[in-house]
mmCIF file of the N, C-alpha and C atoms, coordinates in Angstrom:
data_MODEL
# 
_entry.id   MODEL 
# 
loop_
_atom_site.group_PDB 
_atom_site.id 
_atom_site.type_symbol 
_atom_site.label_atom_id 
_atom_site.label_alt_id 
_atom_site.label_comp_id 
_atom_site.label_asym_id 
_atom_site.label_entity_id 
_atom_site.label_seq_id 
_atom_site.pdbx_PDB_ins_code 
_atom_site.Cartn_x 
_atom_site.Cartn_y 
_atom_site.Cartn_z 
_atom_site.occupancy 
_atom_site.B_iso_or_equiv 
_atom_site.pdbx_formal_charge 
_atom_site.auth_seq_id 
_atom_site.auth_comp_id 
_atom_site.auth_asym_id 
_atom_site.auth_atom_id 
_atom_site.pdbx_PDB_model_num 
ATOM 1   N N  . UNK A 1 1  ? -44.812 -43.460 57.804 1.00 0.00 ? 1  UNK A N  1 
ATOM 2   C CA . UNK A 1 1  ? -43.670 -44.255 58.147 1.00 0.00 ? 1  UNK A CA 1 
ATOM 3   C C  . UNK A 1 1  ? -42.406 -43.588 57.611 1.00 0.00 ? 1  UNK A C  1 
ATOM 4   N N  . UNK A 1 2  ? -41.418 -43.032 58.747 1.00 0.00 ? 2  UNK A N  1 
ATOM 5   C CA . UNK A 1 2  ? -40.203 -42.456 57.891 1.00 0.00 ? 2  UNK A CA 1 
ATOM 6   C C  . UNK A 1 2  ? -39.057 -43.642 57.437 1.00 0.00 ? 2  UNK A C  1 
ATOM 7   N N  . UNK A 1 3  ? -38.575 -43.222 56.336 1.00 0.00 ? 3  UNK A N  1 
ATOM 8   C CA . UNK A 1 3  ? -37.933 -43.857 55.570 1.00 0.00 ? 3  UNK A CA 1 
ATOM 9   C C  . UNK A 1 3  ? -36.463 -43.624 56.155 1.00 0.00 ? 3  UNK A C  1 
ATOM 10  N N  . UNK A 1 4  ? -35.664 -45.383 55.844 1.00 0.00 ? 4  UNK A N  1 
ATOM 11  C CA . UNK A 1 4  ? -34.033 -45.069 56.719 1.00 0.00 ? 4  UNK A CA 1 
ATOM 12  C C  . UNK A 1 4  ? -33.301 -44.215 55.496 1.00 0.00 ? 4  UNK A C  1 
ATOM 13  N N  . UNK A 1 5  ? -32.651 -43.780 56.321 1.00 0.00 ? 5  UNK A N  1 
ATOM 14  C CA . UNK A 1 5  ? -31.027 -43.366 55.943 1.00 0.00 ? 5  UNK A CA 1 
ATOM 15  C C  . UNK A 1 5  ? -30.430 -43.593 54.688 1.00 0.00 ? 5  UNK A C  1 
ATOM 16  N N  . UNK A 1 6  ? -30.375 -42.999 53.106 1.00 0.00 ? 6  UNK A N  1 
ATOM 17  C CA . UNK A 1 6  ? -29.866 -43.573 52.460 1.00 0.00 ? 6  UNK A CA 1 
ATOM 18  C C  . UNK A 1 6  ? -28.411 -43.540 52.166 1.00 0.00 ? 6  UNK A C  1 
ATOM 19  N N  . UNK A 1 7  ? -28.070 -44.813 52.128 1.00 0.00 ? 7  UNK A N  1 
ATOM 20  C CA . UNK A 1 7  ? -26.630 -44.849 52.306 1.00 0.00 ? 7  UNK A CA 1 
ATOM 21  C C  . UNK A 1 7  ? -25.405 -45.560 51.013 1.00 0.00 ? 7  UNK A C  1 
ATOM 22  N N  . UNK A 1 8  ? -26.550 -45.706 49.895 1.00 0.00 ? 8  UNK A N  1 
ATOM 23  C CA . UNK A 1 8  ? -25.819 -45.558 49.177 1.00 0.00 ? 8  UNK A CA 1 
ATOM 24  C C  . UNK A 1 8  ? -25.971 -44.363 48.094 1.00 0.00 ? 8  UNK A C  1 
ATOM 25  N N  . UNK A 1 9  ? -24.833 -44.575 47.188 1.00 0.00 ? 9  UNK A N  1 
ATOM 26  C CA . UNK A 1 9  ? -24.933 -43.464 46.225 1.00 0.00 ? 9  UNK A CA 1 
ATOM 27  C C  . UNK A 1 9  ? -25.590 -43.656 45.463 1.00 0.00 ? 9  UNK A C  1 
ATOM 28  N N  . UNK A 1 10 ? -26.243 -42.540 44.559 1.00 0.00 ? 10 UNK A N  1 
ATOM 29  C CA . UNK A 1 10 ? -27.134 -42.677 43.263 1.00 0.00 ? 10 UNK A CA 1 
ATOM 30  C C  . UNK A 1 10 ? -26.924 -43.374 42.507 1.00 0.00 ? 10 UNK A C  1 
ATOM 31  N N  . UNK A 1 11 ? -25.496 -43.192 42.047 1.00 0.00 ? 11 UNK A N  1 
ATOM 32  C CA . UNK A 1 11 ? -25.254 -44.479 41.055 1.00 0.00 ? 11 UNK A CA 1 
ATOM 33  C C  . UNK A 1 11 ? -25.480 -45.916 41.243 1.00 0.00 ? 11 UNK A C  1 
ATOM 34  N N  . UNK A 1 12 ? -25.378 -46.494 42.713 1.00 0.00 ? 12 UNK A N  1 
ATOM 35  C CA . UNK A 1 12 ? -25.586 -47.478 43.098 1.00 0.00 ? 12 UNK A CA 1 
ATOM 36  C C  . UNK A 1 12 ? -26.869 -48.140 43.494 1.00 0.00 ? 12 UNK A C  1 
ATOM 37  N N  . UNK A 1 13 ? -27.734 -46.846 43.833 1.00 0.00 ? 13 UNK A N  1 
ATOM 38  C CA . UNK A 1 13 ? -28.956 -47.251 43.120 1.00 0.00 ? 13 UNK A CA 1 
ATOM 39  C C  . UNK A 1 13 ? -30.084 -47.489 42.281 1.00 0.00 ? 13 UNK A C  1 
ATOM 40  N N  . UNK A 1 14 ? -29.077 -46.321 41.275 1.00 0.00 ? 14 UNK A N  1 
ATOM 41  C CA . UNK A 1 14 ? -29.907 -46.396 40.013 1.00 0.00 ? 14 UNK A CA 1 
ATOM 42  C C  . UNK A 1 14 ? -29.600 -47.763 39.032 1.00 0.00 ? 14 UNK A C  1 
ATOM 43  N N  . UNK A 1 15 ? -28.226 -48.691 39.496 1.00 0.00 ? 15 UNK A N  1 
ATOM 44  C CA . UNK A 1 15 ? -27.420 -49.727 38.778 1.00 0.00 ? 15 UNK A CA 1 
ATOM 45  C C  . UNK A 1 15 ? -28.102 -50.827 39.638 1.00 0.00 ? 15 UNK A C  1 
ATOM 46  N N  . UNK A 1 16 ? -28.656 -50.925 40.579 1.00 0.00 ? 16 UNK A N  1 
ATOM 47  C CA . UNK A 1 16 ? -29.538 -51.621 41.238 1.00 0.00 ? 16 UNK A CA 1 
ATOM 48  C C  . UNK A 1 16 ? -30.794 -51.763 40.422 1.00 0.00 ? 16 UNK A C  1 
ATOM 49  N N  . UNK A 1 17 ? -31.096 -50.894 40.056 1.00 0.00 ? 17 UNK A N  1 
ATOM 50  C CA . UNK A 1 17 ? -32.865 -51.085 39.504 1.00 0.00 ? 17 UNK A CA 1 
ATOM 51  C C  . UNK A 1 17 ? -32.604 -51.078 37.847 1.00 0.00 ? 17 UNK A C  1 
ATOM 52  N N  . UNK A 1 18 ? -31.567 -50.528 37.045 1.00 0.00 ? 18 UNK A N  1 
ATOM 53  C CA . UNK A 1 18 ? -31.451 -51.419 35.769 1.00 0.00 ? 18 UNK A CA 1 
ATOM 54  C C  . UNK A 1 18 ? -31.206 -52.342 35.487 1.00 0.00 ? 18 UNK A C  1 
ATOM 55  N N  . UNK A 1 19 ? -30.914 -52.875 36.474 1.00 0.00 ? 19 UNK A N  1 
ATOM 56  C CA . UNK A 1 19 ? -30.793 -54.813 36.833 1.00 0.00 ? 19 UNK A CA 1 
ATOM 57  C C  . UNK A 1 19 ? -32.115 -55.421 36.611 1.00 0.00 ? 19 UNK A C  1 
ATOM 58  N N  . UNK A 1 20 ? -32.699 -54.728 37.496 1.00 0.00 ? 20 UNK A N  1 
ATOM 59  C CA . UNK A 1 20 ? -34.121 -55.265 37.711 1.00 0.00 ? 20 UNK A CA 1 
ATOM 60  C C  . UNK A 1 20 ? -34.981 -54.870 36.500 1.00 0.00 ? 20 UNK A C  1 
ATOM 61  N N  . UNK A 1 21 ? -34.796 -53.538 36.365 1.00 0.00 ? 21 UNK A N  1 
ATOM 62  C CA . UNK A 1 21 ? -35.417 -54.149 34.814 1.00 0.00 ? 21 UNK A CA 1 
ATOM 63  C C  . UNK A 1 21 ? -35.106 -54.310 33.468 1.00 0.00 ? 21 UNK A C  1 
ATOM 64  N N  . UNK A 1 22 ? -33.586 -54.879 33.604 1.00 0.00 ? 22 UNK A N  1 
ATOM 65  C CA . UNK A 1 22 ? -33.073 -56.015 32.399 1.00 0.00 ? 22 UNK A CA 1 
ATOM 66  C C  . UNK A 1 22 ? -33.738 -57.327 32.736 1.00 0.00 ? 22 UNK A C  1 
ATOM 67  N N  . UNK A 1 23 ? -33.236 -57.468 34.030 1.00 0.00 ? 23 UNK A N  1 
ATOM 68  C CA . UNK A 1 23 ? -34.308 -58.804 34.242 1.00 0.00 ? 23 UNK A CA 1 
ATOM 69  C C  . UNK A 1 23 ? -35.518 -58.905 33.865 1.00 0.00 ? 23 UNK A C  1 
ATOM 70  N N  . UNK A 1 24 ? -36.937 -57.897 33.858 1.00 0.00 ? 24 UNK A N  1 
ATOM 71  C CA . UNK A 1 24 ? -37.799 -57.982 33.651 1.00 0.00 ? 24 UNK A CA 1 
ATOM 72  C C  . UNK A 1 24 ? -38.494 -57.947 31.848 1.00 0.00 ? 24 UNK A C  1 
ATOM 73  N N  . UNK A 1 25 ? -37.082 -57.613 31.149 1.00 0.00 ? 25 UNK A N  1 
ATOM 74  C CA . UNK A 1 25 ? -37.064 -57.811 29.832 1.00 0.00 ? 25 UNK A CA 1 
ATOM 75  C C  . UNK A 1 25 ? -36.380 -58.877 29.450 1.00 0.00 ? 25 UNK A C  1 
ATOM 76  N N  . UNK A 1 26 ? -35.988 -60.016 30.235 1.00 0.00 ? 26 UNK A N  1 
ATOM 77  C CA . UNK A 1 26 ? -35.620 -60.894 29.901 1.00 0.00 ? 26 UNK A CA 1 
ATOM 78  C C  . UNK A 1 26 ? -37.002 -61.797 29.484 1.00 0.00 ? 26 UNK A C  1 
ATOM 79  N N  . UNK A 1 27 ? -36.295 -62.956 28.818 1.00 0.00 ? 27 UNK A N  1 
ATOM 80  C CA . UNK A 1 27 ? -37.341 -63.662 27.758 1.00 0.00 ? 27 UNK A CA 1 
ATOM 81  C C  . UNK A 1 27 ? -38.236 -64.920 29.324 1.00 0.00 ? 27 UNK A C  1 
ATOM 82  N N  . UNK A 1 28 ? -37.535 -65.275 30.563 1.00 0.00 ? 28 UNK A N  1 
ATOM 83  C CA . UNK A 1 28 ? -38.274 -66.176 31.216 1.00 0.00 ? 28 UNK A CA 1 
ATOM 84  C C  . UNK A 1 28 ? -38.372 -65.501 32.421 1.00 0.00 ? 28 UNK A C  1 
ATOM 85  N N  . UNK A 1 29 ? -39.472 -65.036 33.119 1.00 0.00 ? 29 UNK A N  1 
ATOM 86  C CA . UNK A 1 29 ? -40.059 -64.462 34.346 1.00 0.00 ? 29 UNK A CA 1 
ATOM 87  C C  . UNK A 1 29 ? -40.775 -65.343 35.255 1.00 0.00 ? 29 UNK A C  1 
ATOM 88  N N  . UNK A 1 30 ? -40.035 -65.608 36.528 1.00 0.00 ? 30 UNK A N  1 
ATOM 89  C CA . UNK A 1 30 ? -40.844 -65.804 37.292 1.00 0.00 ? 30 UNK A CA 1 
ATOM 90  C C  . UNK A 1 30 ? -42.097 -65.660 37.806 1.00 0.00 ? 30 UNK A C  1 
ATOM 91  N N  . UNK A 1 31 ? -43.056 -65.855 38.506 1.00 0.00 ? 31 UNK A N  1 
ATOM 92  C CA . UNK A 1 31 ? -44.148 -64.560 39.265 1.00 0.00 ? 31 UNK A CA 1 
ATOM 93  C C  . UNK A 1 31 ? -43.961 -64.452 40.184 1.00 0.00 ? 31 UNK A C  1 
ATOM 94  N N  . UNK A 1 32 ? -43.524 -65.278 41.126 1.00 0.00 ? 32 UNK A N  1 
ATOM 95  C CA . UNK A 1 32 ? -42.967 -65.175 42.301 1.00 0.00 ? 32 UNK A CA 1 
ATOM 96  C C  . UNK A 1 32 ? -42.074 -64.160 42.403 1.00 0.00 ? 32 UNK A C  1 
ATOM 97  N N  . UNK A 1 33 ? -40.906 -64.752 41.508 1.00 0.00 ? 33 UNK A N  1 
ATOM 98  C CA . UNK A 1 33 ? -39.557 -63.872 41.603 1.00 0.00 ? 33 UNK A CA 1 
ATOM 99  C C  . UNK A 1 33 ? -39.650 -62.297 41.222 1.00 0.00 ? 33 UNK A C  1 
ATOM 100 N N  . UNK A 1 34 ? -40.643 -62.491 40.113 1.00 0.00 ? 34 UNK A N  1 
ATOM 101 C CA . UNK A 1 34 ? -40.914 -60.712 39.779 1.00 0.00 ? 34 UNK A CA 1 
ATOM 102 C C  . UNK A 1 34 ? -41.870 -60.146 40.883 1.00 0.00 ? 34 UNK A C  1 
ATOM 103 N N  . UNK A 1 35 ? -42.256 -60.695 41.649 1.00 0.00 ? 35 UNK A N  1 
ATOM 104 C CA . UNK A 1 35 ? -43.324 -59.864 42.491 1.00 0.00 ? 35 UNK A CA 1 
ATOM 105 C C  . UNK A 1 35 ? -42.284 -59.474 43.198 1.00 0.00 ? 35 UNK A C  1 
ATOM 106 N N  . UNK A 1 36 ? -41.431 -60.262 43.945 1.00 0.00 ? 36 UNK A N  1 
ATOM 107 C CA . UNK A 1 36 ? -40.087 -60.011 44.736 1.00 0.00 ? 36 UNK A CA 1 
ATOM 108 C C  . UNK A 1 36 ? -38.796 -58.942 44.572 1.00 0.00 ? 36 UNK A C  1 
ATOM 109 N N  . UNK A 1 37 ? -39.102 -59.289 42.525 1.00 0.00 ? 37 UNK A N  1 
ATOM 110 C CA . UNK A 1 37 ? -38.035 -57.841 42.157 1.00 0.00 ? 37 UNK A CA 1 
ATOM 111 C C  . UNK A 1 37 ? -39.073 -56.586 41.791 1.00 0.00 ? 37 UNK A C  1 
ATOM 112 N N  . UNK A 1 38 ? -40.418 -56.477 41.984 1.00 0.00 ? 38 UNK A N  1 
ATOM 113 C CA . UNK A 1 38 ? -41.239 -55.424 41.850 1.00 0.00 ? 38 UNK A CA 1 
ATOM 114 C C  . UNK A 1 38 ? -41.208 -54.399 43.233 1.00 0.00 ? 38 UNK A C  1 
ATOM 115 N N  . UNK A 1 39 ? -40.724 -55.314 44.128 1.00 0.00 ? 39 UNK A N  1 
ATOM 116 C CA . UNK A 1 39 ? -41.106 -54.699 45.420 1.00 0.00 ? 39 UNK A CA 1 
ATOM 117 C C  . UNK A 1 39 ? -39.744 -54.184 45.943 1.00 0.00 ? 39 UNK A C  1 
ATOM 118 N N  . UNK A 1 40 ? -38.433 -54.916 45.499 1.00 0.00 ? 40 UNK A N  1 
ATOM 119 C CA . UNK A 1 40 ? -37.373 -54.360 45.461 1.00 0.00 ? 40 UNK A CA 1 
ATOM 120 C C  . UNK A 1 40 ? -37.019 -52.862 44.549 1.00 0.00 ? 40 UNK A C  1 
ATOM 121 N N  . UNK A 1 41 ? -37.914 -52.993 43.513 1.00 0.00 ? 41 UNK A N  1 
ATOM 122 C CA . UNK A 1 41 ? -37.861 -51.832 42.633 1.00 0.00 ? 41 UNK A CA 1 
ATOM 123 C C  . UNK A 1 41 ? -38.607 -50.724 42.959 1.00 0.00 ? 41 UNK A C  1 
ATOM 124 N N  . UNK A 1 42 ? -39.405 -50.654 43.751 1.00 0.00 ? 42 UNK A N  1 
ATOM 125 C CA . UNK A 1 42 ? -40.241 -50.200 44.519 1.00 0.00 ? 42 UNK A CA 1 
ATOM 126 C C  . UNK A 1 42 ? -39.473 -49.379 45.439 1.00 0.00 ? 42 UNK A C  1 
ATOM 127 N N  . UNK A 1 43 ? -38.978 -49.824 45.859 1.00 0.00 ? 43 UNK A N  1 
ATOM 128 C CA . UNK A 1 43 ? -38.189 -49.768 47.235 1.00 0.00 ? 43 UNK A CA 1 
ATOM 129 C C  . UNK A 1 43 ? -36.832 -48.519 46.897 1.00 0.00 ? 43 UNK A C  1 
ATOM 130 N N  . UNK A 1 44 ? -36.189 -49.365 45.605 1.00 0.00 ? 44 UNK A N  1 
ATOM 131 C CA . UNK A 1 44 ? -35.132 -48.413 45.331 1.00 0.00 ? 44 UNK A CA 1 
ATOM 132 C C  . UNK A 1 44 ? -35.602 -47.335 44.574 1.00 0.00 ? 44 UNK A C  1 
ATOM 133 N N  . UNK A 1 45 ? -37.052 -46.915 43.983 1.00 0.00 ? 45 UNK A N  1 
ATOM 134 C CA . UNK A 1 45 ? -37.206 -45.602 43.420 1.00 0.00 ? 45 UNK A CA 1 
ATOM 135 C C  . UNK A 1 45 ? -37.579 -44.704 44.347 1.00 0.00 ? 45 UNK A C  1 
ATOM 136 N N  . UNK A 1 46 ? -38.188 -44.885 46.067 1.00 0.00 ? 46 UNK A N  1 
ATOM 137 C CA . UNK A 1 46 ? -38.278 -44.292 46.856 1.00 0.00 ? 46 UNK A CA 1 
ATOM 138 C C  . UNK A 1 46 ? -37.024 -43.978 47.280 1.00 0.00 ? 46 UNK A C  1 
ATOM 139 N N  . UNK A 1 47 ? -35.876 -45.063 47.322 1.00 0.00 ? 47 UNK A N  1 
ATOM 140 C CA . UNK A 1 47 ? -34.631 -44.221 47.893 1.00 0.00 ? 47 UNK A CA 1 
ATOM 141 C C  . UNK A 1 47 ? -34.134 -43.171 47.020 1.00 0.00 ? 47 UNK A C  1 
ATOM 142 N N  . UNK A 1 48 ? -34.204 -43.432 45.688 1.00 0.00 ? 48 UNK A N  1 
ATOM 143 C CA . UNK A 1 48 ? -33.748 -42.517 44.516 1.00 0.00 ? 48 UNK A CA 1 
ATOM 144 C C  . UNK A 1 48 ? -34.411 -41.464 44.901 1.00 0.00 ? 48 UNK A C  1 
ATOM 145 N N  . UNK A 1 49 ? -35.593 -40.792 44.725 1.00 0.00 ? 49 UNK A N  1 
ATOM 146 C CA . UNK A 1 49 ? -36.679 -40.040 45.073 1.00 0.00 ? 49 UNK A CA 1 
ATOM 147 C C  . UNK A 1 49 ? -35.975 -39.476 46.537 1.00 0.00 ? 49 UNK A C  1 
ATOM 148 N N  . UNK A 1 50 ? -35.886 -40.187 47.573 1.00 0.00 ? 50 UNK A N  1 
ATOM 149 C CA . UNK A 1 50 ? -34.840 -39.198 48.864 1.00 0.00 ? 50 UNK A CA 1 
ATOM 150 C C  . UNK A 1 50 ? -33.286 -38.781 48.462 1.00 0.00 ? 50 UNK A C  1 
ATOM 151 N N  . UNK A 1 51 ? -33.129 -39.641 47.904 1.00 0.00 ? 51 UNK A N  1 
ATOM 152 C CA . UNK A 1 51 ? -31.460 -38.720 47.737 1.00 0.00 ? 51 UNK A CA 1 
ATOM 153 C C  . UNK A 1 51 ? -31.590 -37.787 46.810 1.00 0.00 ? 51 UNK A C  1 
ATOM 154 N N  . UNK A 1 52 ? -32.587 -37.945 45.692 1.00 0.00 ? 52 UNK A N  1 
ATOM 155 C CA . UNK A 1 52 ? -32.602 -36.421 44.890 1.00 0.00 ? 52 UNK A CA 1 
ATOM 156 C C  . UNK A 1 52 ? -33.255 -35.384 45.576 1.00 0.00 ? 52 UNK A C  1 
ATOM 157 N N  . UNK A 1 53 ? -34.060 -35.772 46.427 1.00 0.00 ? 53 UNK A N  1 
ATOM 158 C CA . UNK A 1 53 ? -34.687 -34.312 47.742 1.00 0.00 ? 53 UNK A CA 1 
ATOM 159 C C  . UNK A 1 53 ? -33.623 -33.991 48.715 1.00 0.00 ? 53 UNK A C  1 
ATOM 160 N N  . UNK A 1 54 ? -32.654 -34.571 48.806 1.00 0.00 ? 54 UNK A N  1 
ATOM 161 C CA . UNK A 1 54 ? -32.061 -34.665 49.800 1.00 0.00 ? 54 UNK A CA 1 
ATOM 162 C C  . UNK A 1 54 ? -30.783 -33.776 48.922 1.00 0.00 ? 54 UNK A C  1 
ATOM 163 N N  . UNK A 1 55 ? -30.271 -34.140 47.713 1.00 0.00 ? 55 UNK A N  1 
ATOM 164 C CA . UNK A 1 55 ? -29.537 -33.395 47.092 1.00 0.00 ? 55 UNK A CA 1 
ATOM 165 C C  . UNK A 1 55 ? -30.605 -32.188 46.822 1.00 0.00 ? 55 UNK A C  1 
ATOM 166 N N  . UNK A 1 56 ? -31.195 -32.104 46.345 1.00 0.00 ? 56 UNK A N  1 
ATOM 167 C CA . UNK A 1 56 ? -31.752 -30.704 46.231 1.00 0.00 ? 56 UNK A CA 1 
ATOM 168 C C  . UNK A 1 56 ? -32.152 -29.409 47.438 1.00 0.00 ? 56 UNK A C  1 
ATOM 169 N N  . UNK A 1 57 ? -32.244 -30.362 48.522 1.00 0.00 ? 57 UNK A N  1 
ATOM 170 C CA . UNK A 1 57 ? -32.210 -29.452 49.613 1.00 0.00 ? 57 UNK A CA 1 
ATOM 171 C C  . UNK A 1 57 ? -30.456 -28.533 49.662 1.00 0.00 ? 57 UNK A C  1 
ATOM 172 N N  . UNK A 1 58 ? -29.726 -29.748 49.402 1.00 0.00 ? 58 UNK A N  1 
ATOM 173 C CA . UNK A 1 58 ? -28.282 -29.187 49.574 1.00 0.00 ? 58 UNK A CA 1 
ATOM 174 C C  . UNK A 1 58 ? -27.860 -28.314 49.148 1.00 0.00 ? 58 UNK A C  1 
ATOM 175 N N  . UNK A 1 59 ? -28.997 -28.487 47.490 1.00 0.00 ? 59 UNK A N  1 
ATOM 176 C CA . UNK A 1 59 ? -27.772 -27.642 46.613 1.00 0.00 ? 59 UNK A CA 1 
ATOM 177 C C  . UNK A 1 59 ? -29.030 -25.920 46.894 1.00 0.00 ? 59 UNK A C  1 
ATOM 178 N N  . UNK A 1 60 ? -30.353 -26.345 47.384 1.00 0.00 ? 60 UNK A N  1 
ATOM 179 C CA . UNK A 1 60 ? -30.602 -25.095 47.403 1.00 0.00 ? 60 UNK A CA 1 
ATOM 180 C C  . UNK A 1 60 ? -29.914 -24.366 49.005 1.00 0.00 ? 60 UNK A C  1 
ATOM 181 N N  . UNK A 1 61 ? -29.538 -24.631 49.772 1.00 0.00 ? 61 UNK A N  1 
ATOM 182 C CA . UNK A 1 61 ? -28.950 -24.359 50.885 1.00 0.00 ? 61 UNK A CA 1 
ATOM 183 C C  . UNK A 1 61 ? -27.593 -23.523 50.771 1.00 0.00 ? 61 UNK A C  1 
ATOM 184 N N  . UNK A 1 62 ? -27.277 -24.269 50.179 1.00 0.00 ? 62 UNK A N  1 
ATOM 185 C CA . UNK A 1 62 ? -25.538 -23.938 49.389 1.00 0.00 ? 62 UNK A CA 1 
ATOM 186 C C  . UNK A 1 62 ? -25.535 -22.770 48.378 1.00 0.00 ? 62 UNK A C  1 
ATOM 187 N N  . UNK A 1 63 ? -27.061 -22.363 47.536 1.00 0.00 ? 63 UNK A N  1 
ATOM 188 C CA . UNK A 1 63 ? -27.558 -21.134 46.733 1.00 0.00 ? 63 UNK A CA 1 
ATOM 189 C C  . UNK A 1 63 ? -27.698 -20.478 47.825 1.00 0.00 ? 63 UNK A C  1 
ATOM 190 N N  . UNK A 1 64 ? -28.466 -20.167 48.508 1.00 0.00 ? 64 UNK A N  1 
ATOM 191 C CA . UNK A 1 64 ? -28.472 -19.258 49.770 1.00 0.00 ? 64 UNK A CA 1 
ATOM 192 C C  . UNK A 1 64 ? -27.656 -18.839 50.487 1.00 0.00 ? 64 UNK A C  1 
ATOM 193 N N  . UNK A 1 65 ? -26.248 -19.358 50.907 1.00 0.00 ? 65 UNK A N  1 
ATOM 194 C CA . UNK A 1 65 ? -25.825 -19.153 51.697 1.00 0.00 ? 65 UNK A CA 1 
ATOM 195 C C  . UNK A 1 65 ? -24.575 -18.497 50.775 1.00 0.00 ? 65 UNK A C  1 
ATOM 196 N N  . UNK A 1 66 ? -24.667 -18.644 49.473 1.00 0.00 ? 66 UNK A N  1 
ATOM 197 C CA . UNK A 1 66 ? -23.800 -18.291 48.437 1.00 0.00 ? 66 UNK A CA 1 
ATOM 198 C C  . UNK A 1 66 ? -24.269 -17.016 47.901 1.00 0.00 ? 66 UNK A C  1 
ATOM 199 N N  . UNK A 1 67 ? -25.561 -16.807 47.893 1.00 0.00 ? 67 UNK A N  1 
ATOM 200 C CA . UNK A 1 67 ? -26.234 -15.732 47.192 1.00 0.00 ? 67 UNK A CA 1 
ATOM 201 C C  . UNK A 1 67 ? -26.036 -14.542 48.173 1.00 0.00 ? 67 UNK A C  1 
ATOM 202 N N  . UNK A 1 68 ? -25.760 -14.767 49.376 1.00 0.00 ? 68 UNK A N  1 
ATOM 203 C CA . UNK A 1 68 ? -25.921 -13.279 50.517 1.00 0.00 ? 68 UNK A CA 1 
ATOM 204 C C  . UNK A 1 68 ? -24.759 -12.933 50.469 1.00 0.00 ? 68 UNK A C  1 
# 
């Protein structure tokens, strides 16, 4: 299954998922609600995971085309 478009920035999704797990060090947890922010967290370490492949393609592209 290909994954959409990520469209925000790193920072915005790495400030997304320290949310989620301040929340999950908080003292009252849902199970519901944490299964809900598990799967959201889930979600945003795969986008993290494409924008750092996605930056790393760049920056090796940008070595190459710099190196000749």
């Amino acid at each position: 299954m290909a994954r959409k478009a990520i469209n925000k920035s790193y920072s915005q999704l790495s400030d997304e998922l320290t949310k989620i797990i301040e929340w999950f060090e908080g003292s009252e947890v849902d199970i519901d609600e944490a299964l809900a922010k598990y799967e959201q967290a889930m979600r945003l370490i795969a986008e993290i995971e494409d924008y750092l492949k996605n930056a790393d393609n760049k920056v090796r592209k940008l070595t190459e085309k710099f190196d000749k």
